[in-house]
PDB file of N, CA, C and O in Angstrom:
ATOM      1  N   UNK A   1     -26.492 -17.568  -2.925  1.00  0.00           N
ATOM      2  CA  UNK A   1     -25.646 -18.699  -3.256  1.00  0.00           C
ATOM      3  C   UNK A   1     -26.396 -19.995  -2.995  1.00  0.00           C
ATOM      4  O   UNK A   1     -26.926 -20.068  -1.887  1.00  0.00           O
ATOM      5  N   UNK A   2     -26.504 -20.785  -3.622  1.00  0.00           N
ATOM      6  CA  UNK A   2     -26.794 -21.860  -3.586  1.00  0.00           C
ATOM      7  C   UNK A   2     -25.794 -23.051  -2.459  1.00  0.00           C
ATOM      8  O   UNK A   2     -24.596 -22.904  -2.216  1.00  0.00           O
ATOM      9  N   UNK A   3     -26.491 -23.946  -2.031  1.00  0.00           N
ATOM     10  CA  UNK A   3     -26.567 -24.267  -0.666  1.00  0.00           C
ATOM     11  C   UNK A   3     -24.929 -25.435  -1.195  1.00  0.00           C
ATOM     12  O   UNK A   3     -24.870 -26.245  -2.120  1.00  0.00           O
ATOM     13  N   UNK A   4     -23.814 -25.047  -0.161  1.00  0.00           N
ATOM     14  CA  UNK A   4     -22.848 -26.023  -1.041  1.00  0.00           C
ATOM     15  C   UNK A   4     -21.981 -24.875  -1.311  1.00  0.00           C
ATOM     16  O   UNK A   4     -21.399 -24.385  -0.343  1.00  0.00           O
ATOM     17  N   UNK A   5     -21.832 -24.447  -2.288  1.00  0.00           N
ATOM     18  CA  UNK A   5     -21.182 -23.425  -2.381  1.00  0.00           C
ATOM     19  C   UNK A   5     -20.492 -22.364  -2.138  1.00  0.00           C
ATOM     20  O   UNK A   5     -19.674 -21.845  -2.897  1.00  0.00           O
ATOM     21  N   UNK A   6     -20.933 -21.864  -0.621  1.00  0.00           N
ATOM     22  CA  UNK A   6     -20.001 -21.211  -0.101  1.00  0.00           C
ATOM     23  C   UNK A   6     -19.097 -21.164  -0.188  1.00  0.00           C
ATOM     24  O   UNK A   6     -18.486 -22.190  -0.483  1.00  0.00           O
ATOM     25  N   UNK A   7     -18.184 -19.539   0.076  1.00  0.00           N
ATOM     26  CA  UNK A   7     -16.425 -19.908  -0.222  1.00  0.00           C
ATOM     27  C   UNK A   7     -16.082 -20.019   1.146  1.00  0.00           C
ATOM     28  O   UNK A   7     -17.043 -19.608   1.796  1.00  0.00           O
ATOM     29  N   UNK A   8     -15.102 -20.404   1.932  1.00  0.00           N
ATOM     30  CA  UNK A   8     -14.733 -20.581   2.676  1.00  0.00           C
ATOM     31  C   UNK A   8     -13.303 -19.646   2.751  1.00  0.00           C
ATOM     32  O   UNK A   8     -12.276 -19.768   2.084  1.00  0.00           O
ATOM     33  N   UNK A   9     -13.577 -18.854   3.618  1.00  0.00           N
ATOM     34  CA  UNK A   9     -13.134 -17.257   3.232  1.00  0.00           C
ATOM     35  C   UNK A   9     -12.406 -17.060   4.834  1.00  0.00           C
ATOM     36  O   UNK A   9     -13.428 -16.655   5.389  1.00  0.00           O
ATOM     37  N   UNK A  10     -11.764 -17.064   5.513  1.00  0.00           N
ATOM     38  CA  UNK A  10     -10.644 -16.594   6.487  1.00  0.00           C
ATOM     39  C   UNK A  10     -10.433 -15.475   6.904  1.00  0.00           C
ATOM     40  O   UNK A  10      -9.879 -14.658   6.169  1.00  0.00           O
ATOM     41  N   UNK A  11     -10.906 -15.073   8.480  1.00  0.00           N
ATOM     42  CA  UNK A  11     -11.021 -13.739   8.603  1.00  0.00           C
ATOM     43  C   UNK A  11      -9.272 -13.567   9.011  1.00  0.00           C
ATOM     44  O   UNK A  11      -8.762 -12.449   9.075  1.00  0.00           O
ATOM     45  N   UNK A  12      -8.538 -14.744   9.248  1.00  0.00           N
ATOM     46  CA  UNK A  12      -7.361 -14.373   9.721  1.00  0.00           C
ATOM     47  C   UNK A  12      -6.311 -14.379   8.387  1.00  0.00           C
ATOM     48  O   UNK A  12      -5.084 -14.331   8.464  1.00  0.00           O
ATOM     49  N   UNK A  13      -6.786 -14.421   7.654  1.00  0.00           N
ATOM     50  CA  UNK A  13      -5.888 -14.834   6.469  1.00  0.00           C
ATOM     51  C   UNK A  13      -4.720 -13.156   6.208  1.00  0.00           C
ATOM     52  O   UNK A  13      -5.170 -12.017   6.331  1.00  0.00           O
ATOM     53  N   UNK A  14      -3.428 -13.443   5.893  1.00  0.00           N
ATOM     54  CA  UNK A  14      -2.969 -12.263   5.810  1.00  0.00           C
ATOM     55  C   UNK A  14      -3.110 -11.226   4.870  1.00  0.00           C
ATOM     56  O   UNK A  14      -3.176 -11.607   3.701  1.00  0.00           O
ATOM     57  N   UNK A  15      -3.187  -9.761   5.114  1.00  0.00           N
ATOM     58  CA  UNK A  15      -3.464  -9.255   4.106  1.00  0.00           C
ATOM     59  C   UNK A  15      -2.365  -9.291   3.112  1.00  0.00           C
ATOM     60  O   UNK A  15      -1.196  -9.347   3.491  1.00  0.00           O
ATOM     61  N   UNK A  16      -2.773  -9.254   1.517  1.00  0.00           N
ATOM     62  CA  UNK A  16      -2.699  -9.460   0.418  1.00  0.00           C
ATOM     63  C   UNK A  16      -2.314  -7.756  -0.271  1.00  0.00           C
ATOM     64  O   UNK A  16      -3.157  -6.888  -0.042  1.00  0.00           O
ATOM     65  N   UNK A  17      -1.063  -7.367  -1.078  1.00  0.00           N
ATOM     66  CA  UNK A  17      -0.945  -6.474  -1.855  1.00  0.00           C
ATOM     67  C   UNK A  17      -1.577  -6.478  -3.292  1.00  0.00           C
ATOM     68  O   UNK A  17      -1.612  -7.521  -3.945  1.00  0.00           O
ATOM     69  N   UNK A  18      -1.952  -5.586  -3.655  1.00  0.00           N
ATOM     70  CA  UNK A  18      -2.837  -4.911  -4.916  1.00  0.00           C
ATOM     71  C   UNK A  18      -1.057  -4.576  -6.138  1.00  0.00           C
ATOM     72  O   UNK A  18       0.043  -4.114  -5.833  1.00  0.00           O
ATOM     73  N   UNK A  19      -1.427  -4.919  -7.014  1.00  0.00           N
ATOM     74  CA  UNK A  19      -0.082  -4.516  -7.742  1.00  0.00           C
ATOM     75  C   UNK A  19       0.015  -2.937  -7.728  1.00  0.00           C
ATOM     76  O   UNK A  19       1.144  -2.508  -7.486  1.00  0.00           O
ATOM     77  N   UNK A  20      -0.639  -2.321  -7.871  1.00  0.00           N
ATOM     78  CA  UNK A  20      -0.463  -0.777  -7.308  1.00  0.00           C
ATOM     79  C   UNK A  20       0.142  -0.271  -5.939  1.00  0.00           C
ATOM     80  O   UNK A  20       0.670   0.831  -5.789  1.00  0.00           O
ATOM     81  N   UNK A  21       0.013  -1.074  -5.126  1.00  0.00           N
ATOM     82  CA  UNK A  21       0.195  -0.823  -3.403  1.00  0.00           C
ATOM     83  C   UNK A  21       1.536  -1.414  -3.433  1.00  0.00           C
ATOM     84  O   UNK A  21       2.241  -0.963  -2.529  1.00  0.00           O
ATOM     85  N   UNK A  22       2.273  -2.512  -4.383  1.00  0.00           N
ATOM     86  CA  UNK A  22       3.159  -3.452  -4.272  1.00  0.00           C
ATOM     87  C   UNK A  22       4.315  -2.082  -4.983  1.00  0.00           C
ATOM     88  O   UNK A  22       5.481  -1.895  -4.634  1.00  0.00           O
ATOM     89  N   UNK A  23       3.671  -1.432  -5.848  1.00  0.00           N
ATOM     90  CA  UNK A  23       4.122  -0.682  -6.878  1.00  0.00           C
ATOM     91  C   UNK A  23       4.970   0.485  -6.036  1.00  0.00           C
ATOM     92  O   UNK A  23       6.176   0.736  -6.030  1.00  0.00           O
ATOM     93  N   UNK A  24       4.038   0.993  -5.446  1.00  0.00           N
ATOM     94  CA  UNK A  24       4.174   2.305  -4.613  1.00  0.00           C
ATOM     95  C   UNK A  24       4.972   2.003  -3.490  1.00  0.00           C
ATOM     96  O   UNK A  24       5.847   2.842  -3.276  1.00  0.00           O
ATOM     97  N   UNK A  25       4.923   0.977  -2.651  1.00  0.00           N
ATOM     98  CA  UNK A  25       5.806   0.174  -2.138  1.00  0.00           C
ATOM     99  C   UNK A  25       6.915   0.317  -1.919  1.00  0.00           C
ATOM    100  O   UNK A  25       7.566   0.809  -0.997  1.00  0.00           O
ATOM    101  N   UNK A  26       7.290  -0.518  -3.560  1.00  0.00           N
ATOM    102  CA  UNK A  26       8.612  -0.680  -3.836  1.00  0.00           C
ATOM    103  C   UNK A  26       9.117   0.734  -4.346  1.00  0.00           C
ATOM    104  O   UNK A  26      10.323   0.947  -4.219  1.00  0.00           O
ATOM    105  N   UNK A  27       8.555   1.439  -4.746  1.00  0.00           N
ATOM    106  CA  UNK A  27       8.883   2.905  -5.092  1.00  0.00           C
ATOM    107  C   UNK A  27       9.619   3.499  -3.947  1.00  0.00           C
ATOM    108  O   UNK A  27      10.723   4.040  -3.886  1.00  0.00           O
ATOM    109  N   UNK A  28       8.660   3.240  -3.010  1.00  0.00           N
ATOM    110  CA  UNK A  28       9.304   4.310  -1.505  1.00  0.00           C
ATOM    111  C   UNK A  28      10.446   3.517  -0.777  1.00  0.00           C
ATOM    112  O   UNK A  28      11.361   4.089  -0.184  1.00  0.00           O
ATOM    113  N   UNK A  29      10.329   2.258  -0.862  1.00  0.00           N
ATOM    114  CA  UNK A  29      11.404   1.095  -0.261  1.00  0.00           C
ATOM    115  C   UNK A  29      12.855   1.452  -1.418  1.00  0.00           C
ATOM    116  O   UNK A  29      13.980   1.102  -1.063  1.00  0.00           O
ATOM    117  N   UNK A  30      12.722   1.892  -2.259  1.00  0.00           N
ATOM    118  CA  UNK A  30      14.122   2.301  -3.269  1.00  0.00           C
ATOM    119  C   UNK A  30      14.636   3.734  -3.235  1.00  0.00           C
ATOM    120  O   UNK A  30      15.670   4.249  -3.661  1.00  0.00           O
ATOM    121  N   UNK A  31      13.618   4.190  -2.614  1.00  0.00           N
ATOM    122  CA  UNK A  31      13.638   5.828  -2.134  1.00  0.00           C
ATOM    123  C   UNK A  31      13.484   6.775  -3.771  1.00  0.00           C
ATOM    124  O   UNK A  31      14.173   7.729  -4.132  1.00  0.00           O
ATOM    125  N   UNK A  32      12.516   6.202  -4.403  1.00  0.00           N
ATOM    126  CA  UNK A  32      11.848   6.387  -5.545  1.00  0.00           C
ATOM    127  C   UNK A  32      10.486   7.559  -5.160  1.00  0.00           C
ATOM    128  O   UNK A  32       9.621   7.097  -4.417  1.00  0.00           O
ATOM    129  N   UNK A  33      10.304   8.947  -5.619  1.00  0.00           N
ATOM    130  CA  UNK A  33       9.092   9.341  -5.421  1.00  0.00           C
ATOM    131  C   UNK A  33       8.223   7.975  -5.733  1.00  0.00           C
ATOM    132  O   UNK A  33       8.417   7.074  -6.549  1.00  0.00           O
ATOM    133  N   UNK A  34       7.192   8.184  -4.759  1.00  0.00           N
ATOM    134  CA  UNK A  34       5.536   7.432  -4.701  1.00  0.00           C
ATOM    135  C   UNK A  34       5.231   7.057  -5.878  1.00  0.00           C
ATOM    136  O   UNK A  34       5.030   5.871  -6.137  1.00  0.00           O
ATOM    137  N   UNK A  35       5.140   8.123  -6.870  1.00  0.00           N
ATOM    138  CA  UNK A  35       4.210   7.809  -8.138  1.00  0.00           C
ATOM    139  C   UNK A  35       5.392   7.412  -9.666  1.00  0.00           C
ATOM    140  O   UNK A  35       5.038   7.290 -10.839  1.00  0.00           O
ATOM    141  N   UNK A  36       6.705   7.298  -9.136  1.00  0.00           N
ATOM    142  CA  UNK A  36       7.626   6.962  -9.964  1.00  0.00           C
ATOM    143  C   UNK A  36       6.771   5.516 -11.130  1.00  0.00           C
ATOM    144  O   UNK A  36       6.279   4.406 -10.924  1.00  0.00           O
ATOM    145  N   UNK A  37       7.007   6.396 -12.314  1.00  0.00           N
ATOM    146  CA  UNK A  37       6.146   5.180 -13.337  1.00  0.00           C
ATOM    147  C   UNK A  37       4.976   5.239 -13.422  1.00  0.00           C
ATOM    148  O   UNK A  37       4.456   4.441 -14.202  1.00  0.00           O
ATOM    149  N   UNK A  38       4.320   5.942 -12.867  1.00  0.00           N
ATOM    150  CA  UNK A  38       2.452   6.185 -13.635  1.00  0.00           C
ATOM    151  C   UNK A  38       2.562   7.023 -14.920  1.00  0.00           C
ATOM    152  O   UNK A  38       3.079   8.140 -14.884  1.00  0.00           O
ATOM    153  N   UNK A  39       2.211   6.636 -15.748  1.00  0.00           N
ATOM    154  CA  UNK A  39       1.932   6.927 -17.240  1.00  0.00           C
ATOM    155  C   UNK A  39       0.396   7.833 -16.939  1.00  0.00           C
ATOM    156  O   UNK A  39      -0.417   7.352 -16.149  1.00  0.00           O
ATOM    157  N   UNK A  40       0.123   9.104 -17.613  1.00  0.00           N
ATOM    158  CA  UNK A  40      -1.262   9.519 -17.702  1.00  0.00           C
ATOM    159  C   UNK A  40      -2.153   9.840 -16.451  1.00  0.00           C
ATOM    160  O   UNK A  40      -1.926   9.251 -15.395  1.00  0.00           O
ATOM    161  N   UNK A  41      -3.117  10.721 -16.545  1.00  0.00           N
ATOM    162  CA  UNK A  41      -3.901  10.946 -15.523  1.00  0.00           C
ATOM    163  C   UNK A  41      -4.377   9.896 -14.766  1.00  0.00           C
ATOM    164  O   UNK A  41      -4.095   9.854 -13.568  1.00  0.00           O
ATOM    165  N   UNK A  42      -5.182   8.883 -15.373  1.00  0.00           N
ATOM    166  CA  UNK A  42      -5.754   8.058 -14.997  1.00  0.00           C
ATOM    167  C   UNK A  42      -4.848   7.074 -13.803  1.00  0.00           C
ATOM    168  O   UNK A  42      -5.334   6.517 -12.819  1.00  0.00           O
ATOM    169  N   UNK A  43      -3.542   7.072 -14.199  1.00  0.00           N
ATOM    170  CA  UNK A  43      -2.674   6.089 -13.442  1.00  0.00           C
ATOM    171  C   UNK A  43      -2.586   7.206 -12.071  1.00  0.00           C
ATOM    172  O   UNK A  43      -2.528   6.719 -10.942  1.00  0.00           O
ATOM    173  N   UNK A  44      -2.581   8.526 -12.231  1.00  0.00           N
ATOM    174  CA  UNK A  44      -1.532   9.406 -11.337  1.00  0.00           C
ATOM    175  C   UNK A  44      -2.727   9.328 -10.273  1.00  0.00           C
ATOM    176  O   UNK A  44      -2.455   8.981  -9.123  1.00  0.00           O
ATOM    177  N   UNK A  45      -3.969   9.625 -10.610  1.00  0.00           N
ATOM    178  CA  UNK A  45      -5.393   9.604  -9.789  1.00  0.00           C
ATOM    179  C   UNK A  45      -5.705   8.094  -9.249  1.00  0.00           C
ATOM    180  O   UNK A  45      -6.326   7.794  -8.230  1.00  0.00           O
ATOM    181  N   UNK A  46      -5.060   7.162 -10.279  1.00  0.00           N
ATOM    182  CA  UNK A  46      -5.258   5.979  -9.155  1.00  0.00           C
ATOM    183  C   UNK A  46      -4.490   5.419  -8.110  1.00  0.00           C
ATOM    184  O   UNK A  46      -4.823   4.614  -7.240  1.00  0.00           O
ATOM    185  N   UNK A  47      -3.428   5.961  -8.326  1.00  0.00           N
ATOM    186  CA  UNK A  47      -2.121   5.853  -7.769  1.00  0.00           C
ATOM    187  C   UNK A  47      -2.052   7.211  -6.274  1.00  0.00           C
ATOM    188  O   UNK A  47      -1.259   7.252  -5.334  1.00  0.00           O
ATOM    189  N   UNK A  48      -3.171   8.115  -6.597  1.00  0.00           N
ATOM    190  CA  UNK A  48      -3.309   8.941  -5.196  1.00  0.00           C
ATOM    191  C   UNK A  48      -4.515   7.910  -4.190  1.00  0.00           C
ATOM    192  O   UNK A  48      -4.402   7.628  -2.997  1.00  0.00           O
ATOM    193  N   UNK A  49      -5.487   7.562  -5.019  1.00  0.00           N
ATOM    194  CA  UNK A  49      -6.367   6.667  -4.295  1.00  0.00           C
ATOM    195  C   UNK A  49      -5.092   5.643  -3.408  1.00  0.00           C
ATOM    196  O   UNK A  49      -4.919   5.635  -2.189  1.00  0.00           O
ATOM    197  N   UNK A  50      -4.422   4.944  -4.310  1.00  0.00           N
ATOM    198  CA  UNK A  50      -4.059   3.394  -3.571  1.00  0.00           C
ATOM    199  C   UNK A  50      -3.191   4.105  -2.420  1.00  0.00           C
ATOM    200  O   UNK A  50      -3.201   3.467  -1.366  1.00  0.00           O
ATOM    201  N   UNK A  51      -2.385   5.382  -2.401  1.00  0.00           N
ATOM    202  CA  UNK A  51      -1.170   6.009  -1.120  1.00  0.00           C
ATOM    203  C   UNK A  51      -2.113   5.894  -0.411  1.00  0.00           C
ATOM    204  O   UNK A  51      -1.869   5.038   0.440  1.00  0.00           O
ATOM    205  N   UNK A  52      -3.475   6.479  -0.263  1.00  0.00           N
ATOM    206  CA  UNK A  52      -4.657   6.745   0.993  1.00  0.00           C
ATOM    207  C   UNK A  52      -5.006   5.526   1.747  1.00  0.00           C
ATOM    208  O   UNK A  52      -5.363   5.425   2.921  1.00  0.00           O
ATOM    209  N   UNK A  53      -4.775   4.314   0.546  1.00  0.00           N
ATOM    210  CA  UNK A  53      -5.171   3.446   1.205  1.00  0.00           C
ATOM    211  C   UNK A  53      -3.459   2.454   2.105  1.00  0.00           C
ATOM    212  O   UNK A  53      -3.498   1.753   3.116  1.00  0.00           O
ATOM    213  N   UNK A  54      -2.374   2.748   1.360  1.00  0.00           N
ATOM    214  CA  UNK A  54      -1.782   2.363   2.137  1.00  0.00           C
ATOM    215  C   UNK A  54      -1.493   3.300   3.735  1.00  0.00           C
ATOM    216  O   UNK A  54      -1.016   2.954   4.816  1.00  0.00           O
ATOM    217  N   UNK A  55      -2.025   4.545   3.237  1.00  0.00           N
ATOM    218  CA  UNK A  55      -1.791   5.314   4.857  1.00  0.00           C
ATOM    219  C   UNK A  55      -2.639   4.313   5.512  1.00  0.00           C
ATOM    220  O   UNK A  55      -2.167   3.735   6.492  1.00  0.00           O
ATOM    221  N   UNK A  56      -3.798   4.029   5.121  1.00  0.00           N
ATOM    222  CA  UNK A  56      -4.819   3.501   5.892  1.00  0.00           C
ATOM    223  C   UNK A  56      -4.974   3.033   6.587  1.00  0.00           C
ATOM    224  O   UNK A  56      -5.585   3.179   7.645  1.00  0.00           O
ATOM    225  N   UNK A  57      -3.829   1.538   5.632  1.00  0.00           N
ATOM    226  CA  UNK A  57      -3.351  -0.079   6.517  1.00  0.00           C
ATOM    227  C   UNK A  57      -1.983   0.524   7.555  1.00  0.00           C
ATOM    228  O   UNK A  57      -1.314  -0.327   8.141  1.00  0.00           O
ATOM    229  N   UNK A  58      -1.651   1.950   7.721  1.00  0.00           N
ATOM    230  CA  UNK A  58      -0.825   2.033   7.762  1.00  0.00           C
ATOM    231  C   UNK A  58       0.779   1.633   7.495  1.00  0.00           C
ATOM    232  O   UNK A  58       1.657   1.850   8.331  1.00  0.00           O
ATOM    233  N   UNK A  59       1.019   1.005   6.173  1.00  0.00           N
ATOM    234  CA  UNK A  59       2.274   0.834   5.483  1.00  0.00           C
ATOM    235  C   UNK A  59       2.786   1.791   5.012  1.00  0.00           C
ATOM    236  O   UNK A  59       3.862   1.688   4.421  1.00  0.00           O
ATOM    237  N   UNK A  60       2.230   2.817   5.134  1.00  0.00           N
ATOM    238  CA  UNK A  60       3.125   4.275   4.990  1.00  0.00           C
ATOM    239  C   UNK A  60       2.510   5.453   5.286  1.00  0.00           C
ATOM    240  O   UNK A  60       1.305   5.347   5.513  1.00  0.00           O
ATOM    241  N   UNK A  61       3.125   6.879   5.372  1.00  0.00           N
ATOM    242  CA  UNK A  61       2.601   7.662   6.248  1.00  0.00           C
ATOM    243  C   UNK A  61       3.259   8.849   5.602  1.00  0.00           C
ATOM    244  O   UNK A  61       4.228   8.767   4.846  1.00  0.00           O
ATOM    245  N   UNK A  62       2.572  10.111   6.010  1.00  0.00           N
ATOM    246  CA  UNK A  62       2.799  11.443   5.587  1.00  0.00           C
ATOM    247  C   UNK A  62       3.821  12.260   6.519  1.00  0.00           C
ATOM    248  O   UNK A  62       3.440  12.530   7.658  1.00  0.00           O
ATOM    249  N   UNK A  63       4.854  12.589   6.180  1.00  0.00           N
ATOM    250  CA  UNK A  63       5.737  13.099   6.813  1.00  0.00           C
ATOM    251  C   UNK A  63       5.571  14.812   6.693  1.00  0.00           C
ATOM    252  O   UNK A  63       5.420  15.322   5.583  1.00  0.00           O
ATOM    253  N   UNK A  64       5.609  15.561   7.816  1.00  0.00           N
ATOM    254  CA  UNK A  64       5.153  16.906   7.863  1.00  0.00           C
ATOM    255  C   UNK A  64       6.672  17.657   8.070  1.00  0.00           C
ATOM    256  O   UNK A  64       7.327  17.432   9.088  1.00  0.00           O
ATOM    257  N   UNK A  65       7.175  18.595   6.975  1.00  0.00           N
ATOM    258  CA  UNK A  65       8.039  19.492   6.665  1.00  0.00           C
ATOM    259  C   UNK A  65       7.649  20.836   7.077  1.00  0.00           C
ATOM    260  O   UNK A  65       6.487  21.230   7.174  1.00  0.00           O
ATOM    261  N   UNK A  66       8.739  21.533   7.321  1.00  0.00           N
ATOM    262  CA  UNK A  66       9.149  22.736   7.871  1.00  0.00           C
ATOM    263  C   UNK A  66       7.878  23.658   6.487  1.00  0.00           C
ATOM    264  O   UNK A  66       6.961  24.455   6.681  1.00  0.00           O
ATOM    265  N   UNK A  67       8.297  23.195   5.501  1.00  0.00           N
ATOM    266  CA  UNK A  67       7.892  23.771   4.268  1.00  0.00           C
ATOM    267  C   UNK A  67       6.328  23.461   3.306  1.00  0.00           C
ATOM    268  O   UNK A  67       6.072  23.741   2.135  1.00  0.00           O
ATOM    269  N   UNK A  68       5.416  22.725   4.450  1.00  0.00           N
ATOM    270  CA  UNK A  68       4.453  22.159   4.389  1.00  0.00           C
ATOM    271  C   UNK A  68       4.545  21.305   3.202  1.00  0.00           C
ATOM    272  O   UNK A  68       3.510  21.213   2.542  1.00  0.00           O
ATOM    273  N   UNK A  69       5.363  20.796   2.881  1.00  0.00           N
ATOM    274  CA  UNK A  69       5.509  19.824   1.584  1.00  0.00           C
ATOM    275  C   UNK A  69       5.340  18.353   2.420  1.00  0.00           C
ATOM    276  O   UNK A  69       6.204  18.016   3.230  1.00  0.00           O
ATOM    277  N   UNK A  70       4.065  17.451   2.131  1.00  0.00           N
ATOM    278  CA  UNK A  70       4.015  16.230   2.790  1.00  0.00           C
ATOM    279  C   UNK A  70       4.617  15.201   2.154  1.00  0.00           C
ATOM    280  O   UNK A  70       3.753  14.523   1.597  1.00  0.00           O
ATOM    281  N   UNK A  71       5.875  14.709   1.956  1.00  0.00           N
ATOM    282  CA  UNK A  71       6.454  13.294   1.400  1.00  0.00           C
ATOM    283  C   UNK A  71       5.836  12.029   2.029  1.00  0.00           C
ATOM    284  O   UNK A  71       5.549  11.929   3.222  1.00  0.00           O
ATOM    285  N   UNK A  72       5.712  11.340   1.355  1.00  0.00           N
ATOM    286  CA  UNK A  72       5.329   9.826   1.570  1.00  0.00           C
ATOM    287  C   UNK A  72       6.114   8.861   1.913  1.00  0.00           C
ATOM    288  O   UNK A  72       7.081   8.942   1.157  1.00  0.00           O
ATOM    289  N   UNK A  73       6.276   7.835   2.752  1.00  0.00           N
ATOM    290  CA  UNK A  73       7.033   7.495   3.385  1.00  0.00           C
ATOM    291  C   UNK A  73       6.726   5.588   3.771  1.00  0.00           C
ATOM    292  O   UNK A  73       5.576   5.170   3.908  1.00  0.00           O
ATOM    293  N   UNK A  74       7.793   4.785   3.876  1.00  0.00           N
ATOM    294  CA  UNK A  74       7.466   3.407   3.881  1.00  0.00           C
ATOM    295  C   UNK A  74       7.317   3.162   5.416  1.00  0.00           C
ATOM    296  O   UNK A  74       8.047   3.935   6.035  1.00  0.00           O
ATOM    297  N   UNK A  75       6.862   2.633   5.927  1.00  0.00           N
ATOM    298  CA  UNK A  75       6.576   2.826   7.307  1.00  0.00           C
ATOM    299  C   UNK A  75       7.489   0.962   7.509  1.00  0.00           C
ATOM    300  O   UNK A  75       7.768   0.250   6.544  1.00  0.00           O
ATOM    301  N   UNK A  76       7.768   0.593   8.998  1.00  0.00           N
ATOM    302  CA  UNK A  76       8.135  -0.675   9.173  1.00  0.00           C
ATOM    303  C   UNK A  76       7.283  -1.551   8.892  1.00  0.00           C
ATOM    304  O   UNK A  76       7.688  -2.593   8.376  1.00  0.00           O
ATOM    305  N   UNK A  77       5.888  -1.372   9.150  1.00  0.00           N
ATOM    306  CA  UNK A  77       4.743  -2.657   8.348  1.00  0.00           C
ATOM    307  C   UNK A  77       4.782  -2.856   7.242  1.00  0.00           C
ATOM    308  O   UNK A  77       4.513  -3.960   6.768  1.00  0.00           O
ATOM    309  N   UNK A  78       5.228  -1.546   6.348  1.00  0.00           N
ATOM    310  CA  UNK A  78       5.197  -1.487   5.093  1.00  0.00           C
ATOM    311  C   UNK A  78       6.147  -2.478   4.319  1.00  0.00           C
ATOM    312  O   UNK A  78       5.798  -3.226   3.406  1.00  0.00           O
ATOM    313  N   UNK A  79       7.363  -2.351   4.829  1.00  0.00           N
ATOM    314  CA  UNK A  79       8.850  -3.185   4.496  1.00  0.00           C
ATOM    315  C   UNK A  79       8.431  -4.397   4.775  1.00  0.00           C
ATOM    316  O   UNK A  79       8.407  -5.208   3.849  1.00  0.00           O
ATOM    317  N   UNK A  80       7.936  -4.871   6.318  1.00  0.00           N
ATOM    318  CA  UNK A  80       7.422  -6.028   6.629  1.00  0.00           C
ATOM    319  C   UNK A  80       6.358  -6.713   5.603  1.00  0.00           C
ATOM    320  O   UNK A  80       6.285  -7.938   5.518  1.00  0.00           O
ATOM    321  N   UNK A  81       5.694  -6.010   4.978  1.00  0.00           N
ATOM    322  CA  UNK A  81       4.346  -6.333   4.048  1.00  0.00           C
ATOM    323  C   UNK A  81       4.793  -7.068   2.585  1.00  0.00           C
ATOM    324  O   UNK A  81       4.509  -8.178   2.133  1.00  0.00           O
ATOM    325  N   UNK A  82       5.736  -5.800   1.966  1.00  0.00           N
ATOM    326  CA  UNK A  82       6.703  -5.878   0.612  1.00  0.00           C
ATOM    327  C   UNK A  82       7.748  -7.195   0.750  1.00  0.00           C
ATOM    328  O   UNK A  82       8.100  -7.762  -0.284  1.00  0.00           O
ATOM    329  N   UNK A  83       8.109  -7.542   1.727  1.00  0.00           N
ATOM    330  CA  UNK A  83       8.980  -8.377   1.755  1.00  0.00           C
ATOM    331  C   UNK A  83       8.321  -9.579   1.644  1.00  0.00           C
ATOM    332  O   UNK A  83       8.987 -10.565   1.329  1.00  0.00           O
ATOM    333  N   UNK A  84       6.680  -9.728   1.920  1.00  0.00           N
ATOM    334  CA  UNK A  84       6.728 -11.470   1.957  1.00  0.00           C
ATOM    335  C   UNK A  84       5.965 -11.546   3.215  1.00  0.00           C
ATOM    336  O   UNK A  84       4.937 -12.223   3.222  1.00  0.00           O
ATOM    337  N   UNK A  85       6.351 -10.924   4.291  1.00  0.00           N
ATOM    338  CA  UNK A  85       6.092 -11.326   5.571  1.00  0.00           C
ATOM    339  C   UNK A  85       4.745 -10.945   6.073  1.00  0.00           C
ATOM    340  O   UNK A  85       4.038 -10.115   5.502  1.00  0.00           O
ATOM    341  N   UNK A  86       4.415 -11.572   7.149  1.00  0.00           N
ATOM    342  CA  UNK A  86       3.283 -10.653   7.884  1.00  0.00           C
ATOM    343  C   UNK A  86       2.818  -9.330   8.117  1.00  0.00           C
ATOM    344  O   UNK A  86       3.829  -8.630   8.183  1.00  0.00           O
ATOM    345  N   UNK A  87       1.996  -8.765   8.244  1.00  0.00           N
ATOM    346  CA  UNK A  87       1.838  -7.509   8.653  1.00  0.00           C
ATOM    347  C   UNK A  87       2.138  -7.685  10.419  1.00  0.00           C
ATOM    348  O   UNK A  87       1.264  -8.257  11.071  1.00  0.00           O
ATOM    349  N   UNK A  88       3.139  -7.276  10.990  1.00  0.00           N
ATOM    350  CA  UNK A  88       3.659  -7.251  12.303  1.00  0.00           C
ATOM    351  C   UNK A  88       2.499  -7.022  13.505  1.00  0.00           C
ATOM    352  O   UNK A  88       2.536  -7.458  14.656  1.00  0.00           O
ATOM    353  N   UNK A  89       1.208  -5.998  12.715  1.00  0.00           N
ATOM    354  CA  UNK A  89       0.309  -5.886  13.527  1.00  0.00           C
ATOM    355  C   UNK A  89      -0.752  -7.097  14.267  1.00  0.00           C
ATOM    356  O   UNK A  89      -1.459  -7.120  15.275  1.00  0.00           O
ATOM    357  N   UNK A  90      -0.455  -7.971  13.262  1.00  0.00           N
ATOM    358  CA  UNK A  90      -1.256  -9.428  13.327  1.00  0.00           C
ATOM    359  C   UNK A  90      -1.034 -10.185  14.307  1.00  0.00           C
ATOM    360  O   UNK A  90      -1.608 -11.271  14.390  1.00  0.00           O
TER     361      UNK A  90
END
């Protein structure tokens, strides 16, 4: 980068939703399966990537059944996140 230019970039700045993460989100916040509305492979495979990453930030989490079936789940950061607000962890 040329001298000047720098971005001036915020390590505290809050994290920011991906319209996929906002997507999946609001899916589980309506009590909507996760992938409610992916059209095609391509959406269903990107849409398993972005759940991994909301386990990640932890905004949602894998719930373990009697029947080893793992449902996906909105966690309280998660609601906190979707709504506008801070991530509570901050």
């Amino acid at each position: 980068m040329k001298q000047g230019t720098q971005r001036n970039i915020s390590r505290s700045a809050p994290p920011r939703l991906t319209v996929p993460q906002r997507k999946i989100l609001g899916n589980l916040a309506a009590g909507r399966h996760w992938q409610d509305g992916a059209r095609g492979r391509s959406q269903h495979g990107g849409f398993t990537a972005t759940a991994a990453s909301l386990v990640r930030h932890g905004w949602a989490e894998y719930v373990d059944t009697h029947d080893g079936f793992r449902p996906l789940q909105i966690t309280e950061n998660g609601r906190a996140i979707l709504g506008g607000g801070k991530d509570p962890r901050e």
